[in-house]
C-alpha positions as CSV (number, residue, x, y, z in Angstrom):
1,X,90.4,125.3,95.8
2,X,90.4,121.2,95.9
3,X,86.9,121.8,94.1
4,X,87.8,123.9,91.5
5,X,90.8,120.9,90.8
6,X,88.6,118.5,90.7
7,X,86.0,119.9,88.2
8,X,88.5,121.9,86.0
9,X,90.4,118.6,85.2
10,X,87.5,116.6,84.7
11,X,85.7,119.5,82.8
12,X,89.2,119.4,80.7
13,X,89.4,115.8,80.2
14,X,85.9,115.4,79.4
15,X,86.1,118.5,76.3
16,X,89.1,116.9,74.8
17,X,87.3,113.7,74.6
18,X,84.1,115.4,73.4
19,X,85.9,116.9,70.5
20,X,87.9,113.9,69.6
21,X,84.3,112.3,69.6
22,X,83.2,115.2,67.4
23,X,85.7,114.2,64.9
24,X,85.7,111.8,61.4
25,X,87.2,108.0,62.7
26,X,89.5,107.7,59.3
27,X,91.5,111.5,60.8
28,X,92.9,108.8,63.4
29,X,95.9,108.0,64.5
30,X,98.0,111.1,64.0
31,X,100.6,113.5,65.4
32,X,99.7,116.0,67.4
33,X,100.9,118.8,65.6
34,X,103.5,120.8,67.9
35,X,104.2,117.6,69.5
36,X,106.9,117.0,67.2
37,X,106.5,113.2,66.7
38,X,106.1,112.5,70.6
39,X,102.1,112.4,71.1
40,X,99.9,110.8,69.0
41,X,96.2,111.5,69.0
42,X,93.8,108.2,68.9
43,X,90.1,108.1,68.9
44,X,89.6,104.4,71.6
45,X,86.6,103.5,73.2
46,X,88.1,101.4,76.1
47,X,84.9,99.6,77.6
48,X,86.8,97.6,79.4
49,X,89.7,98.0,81.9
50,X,93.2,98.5,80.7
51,X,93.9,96.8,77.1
52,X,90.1,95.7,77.3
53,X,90.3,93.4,80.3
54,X,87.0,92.1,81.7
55,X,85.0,94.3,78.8
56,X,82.6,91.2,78.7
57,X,81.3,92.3,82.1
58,X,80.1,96.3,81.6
59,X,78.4,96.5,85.4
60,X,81.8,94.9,86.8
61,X,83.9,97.4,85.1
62,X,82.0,100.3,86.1
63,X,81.1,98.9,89.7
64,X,84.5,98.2,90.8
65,X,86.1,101.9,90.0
66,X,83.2,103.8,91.0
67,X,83.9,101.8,94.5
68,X,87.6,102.7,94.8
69,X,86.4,106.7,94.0
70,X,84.1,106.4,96.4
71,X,86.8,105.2,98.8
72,X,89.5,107.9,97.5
73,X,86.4,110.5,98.0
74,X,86.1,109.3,101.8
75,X,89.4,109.3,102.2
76,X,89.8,113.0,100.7
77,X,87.3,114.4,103.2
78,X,88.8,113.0,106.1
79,X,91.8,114.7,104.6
80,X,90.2,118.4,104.3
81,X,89.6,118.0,107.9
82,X,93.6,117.7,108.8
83,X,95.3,120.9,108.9
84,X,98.3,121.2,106.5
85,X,98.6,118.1,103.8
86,X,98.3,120.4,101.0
87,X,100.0,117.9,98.2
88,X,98.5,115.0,99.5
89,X,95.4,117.2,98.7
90,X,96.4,118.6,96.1
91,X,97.3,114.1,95.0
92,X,94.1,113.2,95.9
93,X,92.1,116.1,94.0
94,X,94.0,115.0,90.7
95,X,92.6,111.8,91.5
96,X,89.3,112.6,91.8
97,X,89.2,114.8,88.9
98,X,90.6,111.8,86.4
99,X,88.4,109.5,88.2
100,X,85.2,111.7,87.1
101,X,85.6,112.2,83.8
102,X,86.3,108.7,83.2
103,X,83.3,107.6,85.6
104,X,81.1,109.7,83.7
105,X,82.0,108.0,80.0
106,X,81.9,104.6,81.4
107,X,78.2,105.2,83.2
108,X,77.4,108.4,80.0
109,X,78.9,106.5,77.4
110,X,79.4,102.8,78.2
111,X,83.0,102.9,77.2
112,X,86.1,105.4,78.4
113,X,87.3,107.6,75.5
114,X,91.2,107.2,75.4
115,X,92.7,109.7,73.0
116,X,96.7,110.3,73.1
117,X,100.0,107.6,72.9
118,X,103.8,108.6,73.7
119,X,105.8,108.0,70.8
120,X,108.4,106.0,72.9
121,X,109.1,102.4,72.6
122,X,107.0,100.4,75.3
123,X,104.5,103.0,75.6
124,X,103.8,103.8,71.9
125,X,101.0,100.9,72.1
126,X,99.0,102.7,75.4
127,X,96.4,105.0,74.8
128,X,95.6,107.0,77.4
129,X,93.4,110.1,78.1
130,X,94.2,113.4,80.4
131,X,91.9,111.8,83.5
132,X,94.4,108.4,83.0
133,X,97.2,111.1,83.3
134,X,95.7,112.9,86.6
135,X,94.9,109.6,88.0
136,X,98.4,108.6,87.5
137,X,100.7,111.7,89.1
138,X,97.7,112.0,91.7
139,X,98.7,108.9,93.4
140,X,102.4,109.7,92.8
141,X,101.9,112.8,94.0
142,X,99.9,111.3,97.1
143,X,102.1,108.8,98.4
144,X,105.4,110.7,97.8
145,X,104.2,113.3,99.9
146,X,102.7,110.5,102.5
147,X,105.8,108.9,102.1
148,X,107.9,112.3,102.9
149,X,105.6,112.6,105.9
150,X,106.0,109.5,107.4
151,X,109.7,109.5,107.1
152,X,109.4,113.7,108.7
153,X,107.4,112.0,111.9
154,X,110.2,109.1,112.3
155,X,112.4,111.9,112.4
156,X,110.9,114.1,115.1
157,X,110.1,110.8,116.8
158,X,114.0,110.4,116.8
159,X,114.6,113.7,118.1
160,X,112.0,113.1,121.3
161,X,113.6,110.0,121.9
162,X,117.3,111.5,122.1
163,X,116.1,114.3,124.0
164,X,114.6,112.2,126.9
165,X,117.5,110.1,126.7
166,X,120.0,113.0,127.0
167,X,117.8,114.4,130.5
């Protein structure tokens, strides 16, 4: 199932930016049409990290993500072996799915194709693309669920605790 999440989001991510691709440069910016004003589409090539940081060093730029991806990958099959931990999963799958479609334009391509802004001040000058998005609410999804864990476990701890201290 975690497959199929991983390689459905990238496979999404990497059409949308395929067709955008596809299309004339002077059709960009505009609304996306049932988006009433809220999304914008863009046509970006982001060769760098966010807002172009360190884009005048292409191997560092695709070096230092593929390393964290490899590190998120390692960390999802440890994961798969754990019984249970289905959204922290389910986070980490998002993850990886974002973080393959934009490893394959920056190693395909030499640049990440970012594609839609939220028409809402202080976000209205970030492009982003779908595997941004996944990359995004996977590690929100991820640690809110780690998070939920940890504070479930304290609780049980509690209840041992009281239990022995009640005999």
């Amino acid at each position: 199932m975690y497959g199929w999440l991983i390689g459905g989001l990238a496979a999404l991510d990497l059409g949308i930016k395929n067709e955008i691709e596809r299309q004339e440069d002077e059709s960009f910016p505009r609304d996306l049409a049932c988006s009433k004003g809220l999304i914008r589409l863009h046509k970006n090539h982001n060769d760098g990290f966010p807002f172009g940081f360190l884009k005048e060093y292409p191997e560092l730029v695709k070096g230092i993500p593929f390393m964290v991806a490899s590190a998120v990958a390692g960390a999802f099959g440890v994961l798969l072996l754990r019984k249970g931990s289905t959204a922290q999963k389910a986070g980490l799958a998002m993850v990886l799915g974002g973080a393959v479609s934009n490893l394959y334009d920056r190693f395909k391509r030499g640049y990440v194709v970012d594609y839609f802004s939220f028409q809402k001040k202080g976000l209205d000058k970030v492009v982003f693309n779908l595997g941004d998005m996944c990359i995004f609410l996977g590690s929100a999804v991820f640690m809110l669920a780690e998070a939920a864990s940890g504070l479930q476990g304290t609780g049980k701890k509690r209840v041992k605790q009281n239990r022995k201290a009640a005999e």
